[in-house]
Backbone as a printed PyTorch tensor [residue, N CA C, xyz], in Angstrom:
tensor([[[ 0.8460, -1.2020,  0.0000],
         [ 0.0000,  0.0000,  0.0000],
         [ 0.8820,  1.2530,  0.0000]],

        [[-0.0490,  2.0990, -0.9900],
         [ 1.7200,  3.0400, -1.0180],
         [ 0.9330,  4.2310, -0.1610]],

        [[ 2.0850,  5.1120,  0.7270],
         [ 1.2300,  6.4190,  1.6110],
         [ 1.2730,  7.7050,  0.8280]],

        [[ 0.2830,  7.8020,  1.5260],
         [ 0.2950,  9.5860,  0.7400],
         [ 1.3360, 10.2640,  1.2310]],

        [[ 1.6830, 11.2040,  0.2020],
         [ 2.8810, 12.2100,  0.2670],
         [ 2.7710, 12.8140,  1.3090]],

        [[ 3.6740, 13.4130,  1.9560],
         [ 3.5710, 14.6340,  2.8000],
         [ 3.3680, 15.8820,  2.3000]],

        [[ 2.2830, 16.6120,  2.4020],
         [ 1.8430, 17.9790,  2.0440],
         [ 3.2850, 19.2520,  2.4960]],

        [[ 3.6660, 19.6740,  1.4780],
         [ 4.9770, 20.8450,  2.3190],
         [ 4.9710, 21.8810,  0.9800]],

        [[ 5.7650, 22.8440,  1.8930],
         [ 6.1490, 23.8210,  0.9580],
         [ 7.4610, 23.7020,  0.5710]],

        [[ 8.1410, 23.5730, -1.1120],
         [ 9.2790, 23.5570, -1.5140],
         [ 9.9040, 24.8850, -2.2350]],

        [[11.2540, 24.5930, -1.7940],
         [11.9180, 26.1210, -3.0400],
         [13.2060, 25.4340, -3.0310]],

        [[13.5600, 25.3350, -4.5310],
         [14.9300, 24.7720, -4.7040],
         [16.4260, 25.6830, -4.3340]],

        [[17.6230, 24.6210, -4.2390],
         [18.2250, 25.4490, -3.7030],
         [19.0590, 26.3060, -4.7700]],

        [[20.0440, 26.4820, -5.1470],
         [20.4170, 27.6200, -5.8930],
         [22.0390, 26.1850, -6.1050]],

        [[22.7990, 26.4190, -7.6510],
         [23.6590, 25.3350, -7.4970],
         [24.6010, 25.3240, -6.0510]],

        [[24.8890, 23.9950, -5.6040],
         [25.7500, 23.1960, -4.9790],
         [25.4750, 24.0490, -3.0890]],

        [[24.1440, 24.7440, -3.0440],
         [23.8530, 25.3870, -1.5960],
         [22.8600, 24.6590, -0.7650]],

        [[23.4220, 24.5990,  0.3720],
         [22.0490, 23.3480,  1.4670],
         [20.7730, 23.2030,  0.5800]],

        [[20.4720, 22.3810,  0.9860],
         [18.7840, 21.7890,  1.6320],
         [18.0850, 21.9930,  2.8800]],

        [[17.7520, 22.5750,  3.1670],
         [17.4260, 22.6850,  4.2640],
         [15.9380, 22.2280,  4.8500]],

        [[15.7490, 20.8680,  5.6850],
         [14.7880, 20.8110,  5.9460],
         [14.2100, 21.1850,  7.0020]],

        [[12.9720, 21.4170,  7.6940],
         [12.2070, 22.3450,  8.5940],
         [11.3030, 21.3850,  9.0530]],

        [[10.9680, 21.4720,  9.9590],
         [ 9.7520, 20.5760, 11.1050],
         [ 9.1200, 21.2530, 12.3250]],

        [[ 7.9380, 21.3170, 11.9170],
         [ 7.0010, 22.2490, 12.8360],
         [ 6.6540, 21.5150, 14.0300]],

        [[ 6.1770, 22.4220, 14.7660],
         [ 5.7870, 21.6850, 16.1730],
         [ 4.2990, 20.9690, 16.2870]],

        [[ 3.8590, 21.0570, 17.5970],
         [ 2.4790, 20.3870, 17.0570],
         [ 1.4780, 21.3030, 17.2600]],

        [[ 0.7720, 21.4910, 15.7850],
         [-0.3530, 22.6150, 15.9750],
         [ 0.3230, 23.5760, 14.8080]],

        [[ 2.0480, 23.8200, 14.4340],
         [ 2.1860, 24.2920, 13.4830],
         [ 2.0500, 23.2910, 12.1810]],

        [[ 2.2840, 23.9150, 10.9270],
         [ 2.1410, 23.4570,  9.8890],
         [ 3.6360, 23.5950,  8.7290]],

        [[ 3.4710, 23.6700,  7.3700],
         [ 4.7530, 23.8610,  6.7830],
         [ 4.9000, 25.2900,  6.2590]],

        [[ 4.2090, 25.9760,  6.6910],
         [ 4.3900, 27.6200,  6.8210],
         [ 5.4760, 28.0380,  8.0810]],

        [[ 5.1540, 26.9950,  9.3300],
         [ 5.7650, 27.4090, 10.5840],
         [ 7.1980, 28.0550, 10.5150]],

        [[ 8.0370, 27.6750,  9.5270],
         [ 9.4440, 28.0480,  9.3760],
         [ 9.3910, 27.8020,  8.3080]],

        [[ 8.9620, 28.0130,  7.6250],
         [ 9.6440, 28.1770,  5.8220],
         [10.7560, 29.4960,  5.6350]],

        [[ 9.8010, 30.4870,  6.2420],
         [10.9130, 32.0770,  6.1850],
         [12.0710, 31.9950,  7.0690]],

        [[12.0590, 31.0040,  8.0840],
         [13.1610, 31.2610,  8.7920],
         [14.2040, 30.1890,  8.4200]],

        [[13.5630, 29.3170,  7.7030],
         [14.8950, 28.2080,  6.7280],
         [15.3240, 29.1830,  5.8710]],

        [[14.3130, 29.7580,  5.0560],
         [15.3510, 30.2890,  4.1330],
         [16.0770, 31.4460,  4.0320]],

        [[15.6760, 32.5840,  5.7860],
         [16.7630, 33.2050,  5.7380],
         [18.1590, 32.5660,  6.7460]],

        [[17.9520, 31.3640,  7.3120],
         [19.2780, 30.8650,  7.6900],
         [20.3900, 30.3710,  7.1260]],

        [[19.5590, 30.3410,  5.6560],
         [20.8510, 29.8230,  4.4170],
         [20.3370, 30.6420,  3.3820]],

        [[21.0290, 31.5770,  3.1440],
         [21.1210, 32.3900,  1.8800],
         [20.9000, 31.4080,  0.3640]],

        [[20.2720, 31.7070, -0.3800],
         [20.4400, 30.7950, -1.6990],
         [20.3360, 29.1400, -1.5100]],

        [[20.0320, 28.8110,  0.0150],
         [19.2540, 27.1720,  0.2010],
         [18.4990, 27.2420, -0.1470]],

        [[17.8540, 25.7470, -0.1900],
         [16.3980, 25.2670, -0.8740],
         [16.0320, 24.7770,  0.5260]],

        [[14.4390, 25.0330,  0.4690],
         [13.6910, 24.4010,  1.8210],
         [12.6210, 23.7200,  1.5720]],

        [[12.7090, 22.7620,  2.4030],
         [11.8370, 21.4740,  2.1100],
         [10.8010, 21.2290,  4.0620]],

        [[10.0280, 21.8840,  3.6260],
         [ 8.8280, 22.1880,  5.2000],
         [ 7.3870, 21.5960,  4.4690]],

        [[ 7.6830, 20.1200,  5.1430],
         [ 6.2500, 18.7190,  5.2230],
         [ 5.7230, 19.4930,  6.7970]],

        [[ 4.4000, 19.3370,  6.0450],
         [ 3.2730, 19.5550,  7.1350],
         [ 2.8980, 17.8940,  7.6130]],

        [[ 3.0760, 17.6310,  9.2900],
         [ 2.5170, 16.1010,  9.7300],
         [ 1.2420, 15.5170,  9.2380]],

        [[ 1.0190, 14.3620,  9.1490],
         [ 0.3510, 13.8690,  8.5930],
         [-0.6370, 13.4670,  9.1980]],

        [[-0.5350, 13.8240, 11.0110],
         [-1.5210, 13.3660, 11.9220],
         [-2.2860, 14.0660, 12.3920]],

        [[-3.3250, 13.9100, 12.7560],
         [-4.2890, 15.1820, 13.3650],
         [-4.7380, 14.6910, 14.6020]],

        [[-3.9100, 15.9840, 15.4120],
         [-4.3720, 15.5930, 17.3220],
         [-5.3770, 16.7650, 17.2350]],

        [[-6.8270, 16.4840, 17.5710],
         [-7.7700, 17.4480, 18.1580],
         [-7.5550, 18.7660, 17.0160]],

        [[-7.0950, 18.3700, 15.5230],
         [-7.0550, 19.3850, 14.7150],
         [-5.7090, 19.8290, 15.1200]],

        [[-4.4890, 19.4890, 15.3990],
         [-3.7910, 19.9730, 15.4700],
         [-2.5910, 18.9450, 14.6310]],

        [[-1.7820, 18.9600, 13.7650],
         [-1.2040, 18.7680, 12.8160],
         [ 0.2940, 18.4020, 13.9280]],

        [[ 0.3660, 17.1050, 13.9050],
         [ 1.5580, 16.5040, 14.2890],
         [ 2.7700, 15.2840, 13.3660]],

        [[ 3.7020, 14.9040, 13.5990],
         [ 4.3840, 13.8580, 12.7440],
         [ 4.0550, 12.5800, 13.0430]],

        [[ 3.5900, 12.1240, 14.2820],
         [ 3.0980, 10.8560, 14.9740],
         [ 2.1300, 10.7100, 16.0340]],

        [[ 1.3950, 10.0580, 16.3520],
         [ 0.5980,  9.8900, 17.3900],
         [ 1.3470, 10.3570, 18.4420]],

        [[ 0.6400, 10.4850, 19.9240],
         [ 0.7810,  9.9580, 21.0420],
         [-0.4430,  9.7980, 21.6510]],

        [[-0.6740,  9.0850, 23.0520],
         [-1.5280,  8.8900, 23.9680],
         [-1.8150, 10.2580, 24.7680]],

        [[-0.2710, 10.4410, 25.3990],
         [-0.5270, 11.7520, 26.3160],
         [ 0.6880, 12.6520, 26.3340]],

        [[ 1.1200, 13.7310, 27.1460],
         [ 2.1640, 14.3900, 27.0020],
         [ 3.3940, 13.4120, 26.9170]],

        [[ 4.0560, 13.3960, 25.8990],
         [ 5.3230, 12.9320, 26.6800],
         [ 5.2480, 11.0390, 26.4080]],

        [[ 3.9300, 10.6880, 25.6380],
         [ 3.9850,  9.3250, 26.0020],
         [ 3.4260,  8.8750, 24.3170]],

        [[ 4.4500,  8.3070, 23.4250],
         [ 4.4040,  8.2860, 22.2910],
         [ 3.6500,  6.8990, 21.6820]],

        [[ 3.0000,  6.7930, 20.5150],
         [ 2.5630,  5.8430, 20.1760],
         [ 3.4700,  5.0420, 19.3770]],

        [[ 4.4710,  4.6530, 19.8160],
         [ 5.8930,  3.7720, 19.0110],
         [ 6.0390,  3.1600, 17.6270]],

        [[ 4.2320,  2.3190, 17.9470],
         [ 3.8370,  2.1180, 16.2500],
         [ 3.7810,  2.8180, 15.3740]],

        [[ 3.4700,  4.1180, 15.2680],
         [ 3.1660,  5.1040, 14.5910],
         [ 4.4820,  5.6200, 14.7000]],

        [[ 5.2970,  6.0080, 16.0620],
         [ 6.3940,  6.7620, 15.2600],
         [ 7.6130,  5.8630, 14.3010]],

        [[ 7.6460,  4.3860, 14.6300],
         [ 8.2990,  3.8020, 13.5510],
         [ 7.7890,  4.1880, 12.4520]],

        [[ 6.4490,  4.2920, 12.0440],
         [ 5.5920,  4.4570, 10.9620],
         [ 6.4150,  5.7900, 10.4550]],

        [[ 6.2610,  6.5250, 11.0520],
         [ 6.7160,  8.0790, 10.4180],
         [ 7.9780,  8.4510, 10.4470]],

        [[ 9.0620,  7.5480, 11.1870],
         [10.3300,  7.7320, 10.6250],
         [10.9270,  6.9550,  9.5790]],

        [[10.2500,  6.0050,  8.8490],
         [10.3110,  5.3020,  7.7780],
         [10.0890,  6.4280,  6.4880]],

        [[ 8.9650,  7.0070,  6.9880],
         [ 8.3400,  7.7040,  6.0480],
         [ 8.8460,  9.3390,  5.5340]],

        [[ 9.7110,  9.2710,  6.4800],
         [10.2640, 10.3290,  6.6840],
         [11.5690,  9.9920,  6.0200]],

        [[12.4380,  8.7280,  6.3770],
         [13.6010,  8.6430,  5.8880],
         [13.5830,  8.7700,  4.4970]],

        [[12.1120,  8.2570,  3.8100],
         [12.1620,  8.1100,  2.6540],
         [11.9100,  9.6200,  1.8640]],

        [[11.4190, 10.3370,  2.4290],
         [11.0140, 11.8140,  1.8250],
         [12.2790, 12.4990,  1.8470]],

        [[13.2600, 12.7470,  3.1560],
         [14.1000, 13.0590,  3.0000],
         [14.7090, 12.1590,  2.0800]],

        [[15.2630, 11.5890,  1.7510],
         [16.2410, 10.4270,  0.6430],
         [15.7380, 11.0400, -0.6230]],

        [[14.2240, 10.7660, -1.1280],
         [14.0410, 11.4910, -2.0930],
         [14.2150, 13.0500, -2.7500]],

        [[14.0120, 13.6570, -1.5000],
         [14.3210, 14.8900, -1.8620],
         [16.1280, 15.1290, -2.2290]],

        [[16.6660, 14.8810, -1.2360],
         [18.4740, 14.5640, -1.3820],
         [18.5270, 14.1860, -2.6880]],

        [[18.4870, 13.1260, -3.2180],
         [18.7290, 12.3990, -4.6530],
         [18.2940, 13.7140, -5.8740]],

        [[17.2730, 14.2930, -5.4480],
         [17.1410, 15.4120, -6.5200],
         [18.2500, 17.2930, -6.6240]],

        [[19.2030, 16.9830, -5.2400],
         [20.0870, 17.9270, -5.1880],
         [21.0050, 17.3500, -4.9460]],

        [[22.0890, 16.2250, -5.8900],
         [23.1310, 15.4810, -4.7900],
         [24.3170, 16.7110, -4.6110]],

        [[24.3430, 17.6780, -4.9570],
         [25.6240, 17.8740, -5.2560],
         [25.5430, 19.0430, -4.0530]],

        [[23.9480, 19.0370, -2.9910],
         [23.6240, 20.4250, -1.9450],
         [23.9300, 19.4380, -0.7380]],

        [[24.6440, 19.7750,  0.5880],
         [24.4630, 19.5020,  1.4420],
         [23.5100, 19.3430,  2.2240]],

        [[22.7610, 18.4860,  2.8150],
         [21.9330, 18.5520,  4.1870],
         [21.7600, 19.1270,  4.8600]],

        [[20.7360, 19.5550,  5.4300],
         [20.7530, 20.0490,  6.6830],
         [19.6440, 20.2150,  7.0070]],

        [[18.9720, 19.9150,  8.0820],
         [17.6510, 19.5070,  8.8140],
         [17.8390, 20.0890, 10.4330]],

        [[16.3190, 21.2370, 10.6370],
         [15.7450, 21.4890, 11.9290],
         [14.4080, 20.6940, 11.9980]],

        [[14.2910, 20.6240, 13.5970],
         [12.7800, 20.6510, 13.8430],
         [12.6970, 20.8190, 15.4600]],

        [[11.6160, 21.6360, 15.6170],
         [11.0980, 22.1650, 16.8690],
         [10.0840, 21.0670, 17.5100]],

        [[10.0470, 20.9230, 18.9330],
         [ 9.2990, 20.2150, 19.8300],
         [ 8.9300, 18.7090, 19.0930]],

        [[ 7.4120, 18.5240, 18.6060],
         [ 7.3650, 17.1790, 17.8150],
         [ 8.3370, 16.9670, 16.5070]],

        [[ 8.4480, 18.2290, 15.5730],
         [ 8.8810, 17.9160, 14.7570],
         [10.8200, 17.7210, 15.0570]],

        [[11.1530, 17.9730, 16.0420],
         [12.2760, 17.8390, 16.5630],
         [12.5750, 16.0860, 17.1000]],

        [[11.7900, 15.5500, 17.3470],
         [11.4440, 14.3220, 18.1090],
         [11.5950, 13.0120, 16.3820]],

        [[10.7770, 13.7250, 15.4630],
         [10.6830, 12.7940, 14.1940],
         [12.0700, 12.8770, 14.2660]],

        [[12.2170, 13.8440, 14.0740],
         [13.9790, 14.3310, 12.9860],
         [14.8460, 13.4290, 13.9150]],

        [[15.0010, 13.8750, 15.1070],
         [15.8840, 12.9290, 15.8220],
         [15.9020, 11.4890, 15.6580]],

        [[14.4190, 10.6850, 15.8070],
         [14.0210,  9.4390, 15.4060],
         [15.0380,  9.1690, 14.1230]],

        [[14.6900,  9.7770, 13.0100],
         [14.9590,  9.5710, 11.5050],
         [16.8530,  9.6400, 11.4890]],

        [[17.4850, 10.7240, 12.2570],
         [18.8050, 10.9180, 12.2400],
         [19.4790,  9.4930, 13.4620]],

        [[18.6040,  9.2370, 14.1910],
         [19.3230,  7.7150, 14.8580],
         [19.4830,  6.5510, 14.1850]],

        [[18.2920,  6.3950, 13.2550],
         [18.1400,  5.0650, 12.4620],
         [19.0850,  5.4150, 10.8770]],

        [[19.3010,  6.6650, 10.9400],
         [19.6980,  7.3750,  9.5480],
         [20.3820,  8.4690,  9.1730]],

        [[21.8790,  8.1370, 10.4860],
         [22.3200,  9.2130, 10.2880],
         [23.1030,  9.3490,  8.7200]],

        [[23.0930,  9.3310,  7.8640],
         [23.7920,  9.5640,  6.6480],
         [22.8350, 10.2700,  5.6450]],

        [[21.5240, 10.4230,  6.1950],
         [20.7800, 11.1210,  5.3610],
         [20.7830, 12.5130,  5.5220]],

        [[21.7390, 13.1600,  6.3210],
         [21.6260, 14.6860,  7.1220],
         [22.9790, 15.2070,  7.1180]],

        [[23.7820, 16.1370,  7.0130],
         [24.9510, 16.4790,  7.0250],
         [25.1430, 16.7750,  8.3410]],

        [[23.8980, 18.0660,  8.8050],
         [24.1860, 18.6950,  9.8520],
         [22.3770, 18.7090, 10.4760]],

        [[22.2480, 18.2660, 11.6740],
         [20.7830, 17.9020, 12.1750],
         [20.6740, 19.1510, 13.7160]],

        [[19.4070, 19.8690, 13.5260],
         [19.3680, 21.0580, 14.6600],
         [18.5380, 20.0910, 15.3330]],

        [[17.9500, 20.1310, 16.9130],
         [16.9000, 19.6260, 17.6140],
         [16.4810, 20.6920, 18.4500]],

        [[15.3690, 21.1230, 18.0980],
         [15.3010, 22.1830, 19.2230],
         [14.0000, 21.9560, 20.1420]],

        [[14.3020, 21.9490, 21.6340],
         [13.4100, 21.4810, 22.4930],
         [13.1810, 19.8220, 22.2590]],

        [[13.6720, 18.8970, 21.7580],
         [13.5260, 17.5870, 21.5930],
         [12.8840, 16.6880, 22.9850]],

        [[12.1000, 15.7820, 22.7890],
         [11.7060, 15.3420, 23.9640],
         [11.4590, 13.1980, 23.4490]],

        [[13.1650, 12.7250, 23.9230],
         [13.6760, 11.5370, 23.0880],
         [13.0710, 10.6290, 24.3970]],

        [[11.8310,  9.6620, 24.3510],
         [11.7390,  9.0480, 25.6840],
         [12.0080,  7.5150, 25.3630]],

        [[12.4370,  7.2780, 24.4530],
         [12.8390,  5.9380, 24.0230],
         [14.4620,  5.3400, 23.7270]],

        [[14.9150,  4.1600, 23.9950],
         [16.2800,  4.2990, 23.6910],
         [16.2470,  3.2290, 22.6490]],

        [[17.3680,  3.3630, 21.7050],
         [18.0100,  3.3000, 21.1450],
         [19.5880,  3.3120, 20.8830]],

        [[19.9590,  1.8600, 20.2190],
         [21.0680,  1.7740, 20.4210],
         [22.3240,  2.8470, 19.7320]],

        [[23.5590,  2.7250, 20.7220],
         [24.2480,  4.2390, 19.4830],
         [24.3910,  3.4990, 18.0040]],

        [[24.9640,  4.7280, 17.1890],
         [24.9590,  4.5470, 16.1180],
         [26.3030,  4.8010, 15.6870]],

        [[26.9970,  3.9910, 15.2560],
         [28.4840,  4.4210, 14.7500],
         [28.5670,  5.4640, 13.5670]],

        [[27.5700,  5.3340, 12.6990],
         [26.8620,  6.5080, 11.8350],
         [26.9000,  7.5110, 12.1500]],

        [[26.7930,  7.9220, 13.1210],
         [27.0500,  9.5750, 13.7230],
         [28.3700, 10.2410, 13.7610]],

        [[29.1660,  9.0130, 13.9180],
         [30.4990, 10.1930, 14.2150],
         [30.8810, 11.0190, 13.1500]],

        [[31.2520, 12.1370, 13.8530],
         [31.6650, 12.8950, 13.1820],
         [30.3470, 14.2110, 12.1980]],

        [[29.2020, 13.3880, 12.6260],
         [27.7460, 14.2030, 12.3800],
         [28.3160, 15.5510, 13.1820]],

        [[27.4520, 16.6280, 12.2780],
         [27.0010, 17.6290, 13.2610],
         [25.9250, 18.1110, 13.6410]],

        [[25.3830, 18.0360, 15.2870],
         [24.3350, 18.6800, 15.7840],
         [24.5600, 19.1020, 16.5450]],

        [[23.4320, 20.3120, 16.6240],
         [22.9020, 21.3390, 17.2890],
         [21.2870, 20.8330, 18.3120]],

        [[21.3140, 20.7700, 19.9780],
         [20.7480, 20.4060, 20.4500],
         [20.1480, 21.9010, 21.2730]],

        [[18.9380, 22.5580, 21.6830],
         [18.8820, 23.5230, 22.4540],
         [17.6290, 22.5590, 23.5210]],

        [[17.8130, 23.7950, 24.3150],
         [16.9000, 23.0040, 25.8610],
         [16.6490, 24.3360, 26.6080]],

        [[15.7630, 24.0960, 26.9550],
         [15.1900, 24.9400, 27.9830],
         [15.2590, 24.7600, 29.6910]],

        [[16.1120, 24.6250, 30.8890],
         [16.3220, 24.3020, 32.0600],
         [15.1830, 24.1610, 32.7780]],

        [[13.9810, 24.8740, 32.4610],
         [12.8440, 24.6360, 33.5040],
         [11.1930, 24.4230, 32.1090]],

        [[11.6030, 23.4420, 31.0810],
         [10.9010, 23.4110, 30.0370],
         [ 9.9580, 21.6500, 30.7500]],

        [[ 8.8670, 22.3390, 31.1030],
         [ 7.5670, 21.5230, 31.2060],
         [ 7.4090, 20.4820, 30.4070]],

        [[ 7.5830, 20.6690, 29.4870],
         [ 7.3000, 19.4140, 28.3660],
         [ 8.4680, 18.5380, 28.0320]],

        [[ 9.4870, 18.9830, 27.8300],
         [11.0970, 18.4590, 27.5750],
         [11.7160, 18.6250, 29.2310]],

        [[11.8940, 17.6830, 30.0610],
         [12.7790, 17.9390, 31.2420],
         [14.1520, 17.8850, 31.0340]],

        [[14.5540, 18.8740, 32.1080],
         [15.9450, 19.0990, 31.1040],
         [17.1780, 17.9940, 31.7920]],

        [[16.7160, 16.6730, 32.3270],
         [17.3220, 15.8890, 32.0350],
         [17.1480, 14.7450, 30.8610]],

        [[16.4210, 14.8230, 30.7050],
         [15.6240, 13.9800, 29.2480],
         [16.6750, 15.0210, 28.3840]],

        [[16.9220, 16.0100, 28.3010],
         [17.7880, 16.7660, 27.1060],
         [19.3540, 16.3600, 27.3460]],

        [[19.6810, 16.8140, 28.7910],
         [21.3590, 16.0210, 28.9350],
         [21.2730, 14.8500, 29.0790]],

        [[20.6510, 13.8940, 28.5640],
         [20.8040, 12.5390, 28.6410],
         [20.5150, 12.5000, 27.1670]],

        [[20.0230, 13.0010, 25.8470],
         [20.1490, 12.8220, 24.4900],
         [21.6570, 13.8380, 24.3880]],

        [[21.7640, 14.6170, 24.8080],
         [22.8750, 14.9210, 24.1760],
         [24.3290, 14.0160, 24.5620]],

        [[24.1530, 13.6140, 26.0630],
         [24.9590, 12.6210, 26.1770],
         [24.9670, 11.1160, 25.0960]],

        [[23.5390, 11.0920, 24.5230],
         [24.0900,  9.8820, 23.7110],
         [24.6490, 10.2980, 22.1270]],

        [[24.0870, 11.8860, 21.5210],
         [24.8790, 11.9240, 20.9240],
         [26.3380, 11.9230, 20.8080]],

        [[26.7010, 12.6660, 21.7040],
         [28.3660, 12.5030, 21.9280],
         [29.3510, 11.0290, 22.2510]],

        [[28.0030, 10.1550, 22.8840],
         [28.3140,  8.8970, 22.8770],
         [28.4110,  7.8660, 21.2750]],

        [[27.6720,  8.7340, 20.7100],
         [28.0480,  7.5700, 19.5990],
         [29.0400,  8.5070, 18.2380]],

        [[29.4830,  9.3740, 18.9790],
         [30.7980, 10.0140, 18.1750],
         [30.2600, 11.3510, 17.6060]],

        [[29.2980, 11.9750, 17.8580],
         [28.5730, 13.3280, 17.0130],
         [29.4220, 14.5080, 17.3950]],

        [[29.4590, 15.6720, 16.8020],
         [30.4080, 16.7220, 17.0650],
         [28.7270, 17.4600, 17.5280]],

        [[28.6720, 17.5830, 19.1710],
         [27.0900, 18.5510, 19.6210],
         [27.7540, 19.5620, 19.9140]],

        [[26.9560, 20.8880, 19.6640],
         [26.4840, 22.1490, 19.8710],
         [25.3520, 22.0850, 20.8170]],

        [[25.4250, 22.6700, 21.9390],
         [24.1410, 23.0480, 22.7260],
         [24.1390, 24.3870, 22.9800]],

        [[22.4350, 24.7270, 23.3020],
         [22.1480, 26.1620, 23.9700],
         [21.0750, 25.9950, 24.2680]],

        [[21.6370, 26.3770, 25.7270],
         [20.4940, 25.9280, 26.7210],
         [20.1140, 27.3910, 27.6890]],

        [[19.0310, 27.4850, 27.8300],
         [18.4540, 28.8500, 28.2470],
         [17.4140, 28.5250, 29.8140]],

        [[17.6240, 29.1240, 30.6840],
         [16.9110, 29.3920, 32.0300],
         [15.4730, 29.0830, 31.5120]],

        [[15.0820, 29.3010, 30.5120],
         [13.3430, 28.9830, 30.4760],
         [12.5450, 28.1220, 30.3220]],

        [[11.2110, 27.4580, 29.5850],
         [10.7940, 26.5710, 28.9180],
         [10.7370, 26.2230, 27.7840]],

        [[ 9.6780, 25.9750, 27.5980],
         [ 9.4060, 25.6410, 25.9690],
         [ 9.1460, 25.9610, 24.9830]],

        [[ 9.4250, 27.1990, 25.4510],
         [10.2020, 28.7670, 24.4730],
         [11.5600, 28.4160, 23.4750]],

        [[10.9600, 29.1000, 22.4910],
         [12.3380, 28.9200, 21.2070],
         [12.5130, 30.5800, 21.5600]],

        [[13.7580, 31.0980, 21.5450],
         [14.5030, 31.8450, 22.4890],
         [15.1250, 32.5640, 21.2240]],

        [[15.2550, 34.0140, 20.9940],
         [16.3300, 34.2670, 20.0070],
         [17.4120, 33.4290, 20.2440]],

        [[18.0550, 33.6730, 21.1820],
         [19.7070, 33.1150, 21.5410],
         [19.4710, 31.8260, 20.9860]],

        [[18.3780, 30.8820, 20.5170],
         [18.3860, 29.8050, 19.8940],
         [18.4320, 29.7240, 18.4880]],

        [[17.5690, 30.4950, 17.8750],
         [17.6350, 30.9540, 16.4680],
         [19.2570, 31.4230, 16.2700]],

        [[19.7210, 32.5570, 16.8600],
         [21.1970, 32.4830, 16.7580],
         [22.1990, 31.6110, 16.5490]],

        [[21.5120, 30.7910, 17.7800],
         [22.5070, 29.4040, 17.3380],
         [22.9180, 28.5300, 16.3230]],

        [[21.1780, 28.3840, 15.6850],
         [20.8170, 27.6360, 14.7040],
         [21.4230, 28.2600, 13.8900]],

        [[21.7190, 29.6990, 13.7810],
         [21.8350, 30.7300, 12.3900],
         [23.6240, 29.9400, 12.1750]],

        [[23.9630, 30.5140, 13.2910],
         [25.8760, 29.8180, 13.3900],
         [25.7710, 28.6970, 13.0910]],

        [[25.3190, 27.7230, 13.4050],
         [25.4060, 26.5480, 13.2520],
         [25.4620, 25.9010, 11.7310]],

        [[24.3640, 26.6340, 11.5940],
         [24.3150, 26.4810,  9.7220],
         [25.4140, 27.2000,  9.0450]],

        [[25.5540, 28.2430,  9.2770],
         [26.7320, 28.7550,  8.3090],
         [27.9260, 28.7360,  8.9310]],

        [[28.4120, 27.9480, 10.1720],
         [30.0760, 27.6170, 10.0630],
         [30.4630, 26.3520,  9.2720]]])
């Protein structure tokens, strides 16, 4: 049975400049950051899929039950589906680098998709990520680059659930960037900043 596409907004990139993919939170859509992918890479192409799930009308990448408590079936489901959208899209720019954000849920897919797949991403942002499942490391990572941000008193993401993913990135060889801010589950300028550096060093 073949799935339906993911609904997104595309703009190609300009020769041999990122890809940049984007992942909304839950309740945003593929408008949520389209403008802010494409002013973080000058002359990138951005690739922002709207989720395919609907919580209470609100547009997510995978089920869950409750805060914090994921429907596993479904998110295998959508990091399959995901590996494959990203892959496809890649194959149509080989010669642009990678590079993939996503905020709160859509931060959670991306991460999913970059554990089982790190070679599909050059450079992977997570912002506010909330990883409650383990997974074994990945020798695939080393030498990856990500960018992890966290919030110290963030309700939804506890900010040991965040130093315990960034500890496994570094555990399975990743070059991490963090920025971590006194607040919650607030995306923070000083985070966008980050993301901005991050992409263009």
């Amino acid at each position: 049975m073949t799935q339906e596409p993911y609904r997104a907004l595309t703009m190609a990139p300009k020769p041999g400049r990122p890809l940049v993919f984007a992942f909304h939170g839950t309740g945003g859509d593929e408008t949520q950051f389209f403008k802010l992918a494409e002013a973080l890479v000058p002359g990138g192409g951005v690739i922002s899929p709207r989720g395919d799930v609907s919580e209470s009308g609100a547009a997510r990448f995978f089920r869950r039950t409750g805060e914090g408590v994921y429907d596993m079936n479904d998110l295998a489901r959508a990091t399959d589906k995901m590996a494959r959208f990203i892959a496809e899209h890649r194959a149509a720019y080989p010669e642009s680098p990678g590079f993939g954000f996503g905020y709160s849920n859509g931060a959670n897919l991306l991460a999913s998709v970059v554990m089982q797949h790190p070679e599909l991403l050059d450079r992977t942002a997570l912002l506010h990520p909330l990883v409650t499942w383990d997974t074994p490391r990945n020798a695939g990572l080393n030498g990856r680059r990500v960018l992890i941000t966290a919030g110290r008193r963030d309700p939804i993401t506890p900010w040991p659930k965040s130093a315990a993913l960034i500890d496994w990135f570094e555990a399975s060889g990743a070059k991490v960037s963090t920025e971590v801010h006194e607040g919650g589950h607030d995306l923070r300028s000083s985070e966008v900043l980050a993301l901005q550096t991050f992409f263009a060093d």
